[in-house]
Structure formats: structure tokens, C-alpha cells
C-alpha positions, 0 to 999 in steps of 0.5 A, a space after each residue: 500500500 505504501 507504494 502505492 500512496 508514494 506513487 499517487 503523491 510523486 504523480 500528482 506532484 509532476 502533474 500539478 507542476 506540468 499544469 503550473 507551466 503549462 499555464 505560464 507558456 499559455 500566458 507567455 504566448 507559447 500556445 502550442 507548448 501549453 497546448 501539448 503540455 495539456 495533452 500530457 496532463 489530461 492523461 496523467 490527471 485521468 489515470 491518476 483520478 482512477 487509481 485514487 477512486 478505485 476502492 477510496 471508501 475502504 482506503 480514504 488515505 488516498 484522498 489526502 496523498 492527492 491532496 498533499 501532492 496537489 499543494 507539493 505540485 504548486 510549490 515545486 511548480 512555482 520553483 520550475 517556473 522560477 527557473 525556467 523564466 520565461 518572457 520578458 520583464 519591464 525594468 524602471 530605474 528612477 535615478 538623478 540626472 547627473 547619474 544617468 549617463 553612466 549607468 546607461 553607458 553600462 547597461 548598454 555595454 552589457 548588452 541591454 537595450 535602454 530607453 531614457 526619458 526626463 523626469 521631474 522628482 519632488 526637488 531635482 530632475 531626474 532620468 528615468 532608464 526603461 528596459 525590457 528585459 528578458 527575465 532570465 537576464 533580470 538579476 544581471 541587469 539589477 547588479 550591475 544598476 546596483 553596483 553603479 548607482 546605489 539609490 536608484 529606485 528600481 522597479 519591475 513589471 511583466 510585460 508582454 511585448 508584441 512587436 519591435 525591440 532590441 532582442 525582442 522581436 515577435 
């Protein structure tokens, strides 16, 4: 019996976390990807669903394995999506003026494209440096901002960009 609770939680938790990227390539614009992922869950879902009904009123612990691996799945799936990082990711840096242009000259030569906009703060001017970035490249962009101009304020969005870009065409 106890192979059989490890096999539904290890199951339940490789489909849970197949559905979690799924969804994330279906919102990333990966279509196909999600579509085929899908495919594959529905078969998992089903097959594992069976095993957990067949004779679930004498052996009710099946139902809580399946329940423990759906929680694990959406842990270990927001991991996996984590890693995978996939799109893009809209980066702001709010900085003085007077620090714009160095800390442009280094994103750029890290091979970042960056757009810079005037901005009026409270009591000085300021530059604001837009980016979008692919989010595997996010910590390495955030560095190297960091290490250049220590209280800028940075912030991140997702994005999702159509068309056009330096690196991002669609």
C-alpha cells in the first residue's frame, strides 16, 4: 500500500507542476507548448483520478496523498517556473540626472537595450532608464544598476511585448 500512496503523491506532484507551466507558456504566448503540455496532463490527471477512486471508501488515505501532492505540485511548480523564466520583464530605474549617463553607458555595454526619458522628482530632475528585459537576464541587469548607482529606485513589471525591440522581436 505504501507504494502505492508514494506513487499517487510523486504523480500528482509532476502533474500539478506540468499544469503550473503549462499555464505560464499559455500566458507567455507559447500556445502550442501549453497546448501539448495539456495533452500530457489530461492523461496523467485521468489515470491518476482512477487509481485514487478505485476502492477510496475502504482506503480514504488516498484522498489526502492527492491532496498533499496537489499543494507539493504548486510549490515545486512555482520553483520550475522560477527557473525556467520565461518572457520578458519591464525594468524602471528612477535615478538623478547627473547619474544617468553612466549607468546607461553600462547597461548598454552589457548588452541591454535602454530607453531614457526626463523626469521631474519632488526637488531635482531626474532620468528615468526603461528596459525590457528578458527575465532570465533580470538579476544581471539589477547588479550591475546596483553596483553603479546605489539609490536608484528600481522597479519591475511583466510585460508582454508584441512587436519591435532590441532582442525582442515577435
Amino acid at each position: 500500500m505504501l507504494l502505492v500512496y508514494l506513487a499517487i503523491l510523486l504523480v500528482k506532484v509532476f502533474e500539478v507542476t506540468l499544469g503550473t507551466v503549462r499555464i505560464v507558456l499559455i500566458t507567455k504566448g507559447e500556445r502550442v507548448k501549453g497546448a501539448i503540455l495539456g495533452v500530457i496532463e489530461v492523461i496523467i490527471w485521468v489515470s491518476l483520478v482512477s487509481t485514487v477512486l478505485n476502492n477510496v471508501a475502504e482506503d480514504p488515505i488516498k484522498i489526502v496523498i492527492y491532496a498533499v501532492g496537489f499543494g507539493l505540485g504548486n510549490y515545486c511548480g512555482s520553483l520550475v517556473e522560477e527557473k525556467l523564466a520565461i518572457g520578458t520583464t519591464r525594468i524602471e530605474i528612477i535615478v538623478l540626472q547627473e547619474h544617468e549617463r553612466r549607468l546607461t553607458e553600462a547597461l548598454r555595454d552589457a548588452g541591454f537595450a535602454v530607453t531614457v526619458i526626463d523626469g521631474h522628482g519632488k526637488d531635482y530632475e531626474r532620468k528615468i532608464l526603461i528596459s525590457i528585459v528578458q527575465r532570465k537576464s533580470v538579476k544581471e541587469y539589477i547588479e550591475i544598476a546596483k553596483k553603479i548607482q546605489k539609490n536608484a529606485m528600481i522597479t519591475i513589471s511583466e510585460s508582454k511585448p508584441v512587436y519591435g525591440g532590441f532582442g525582442i522581436r515577435k
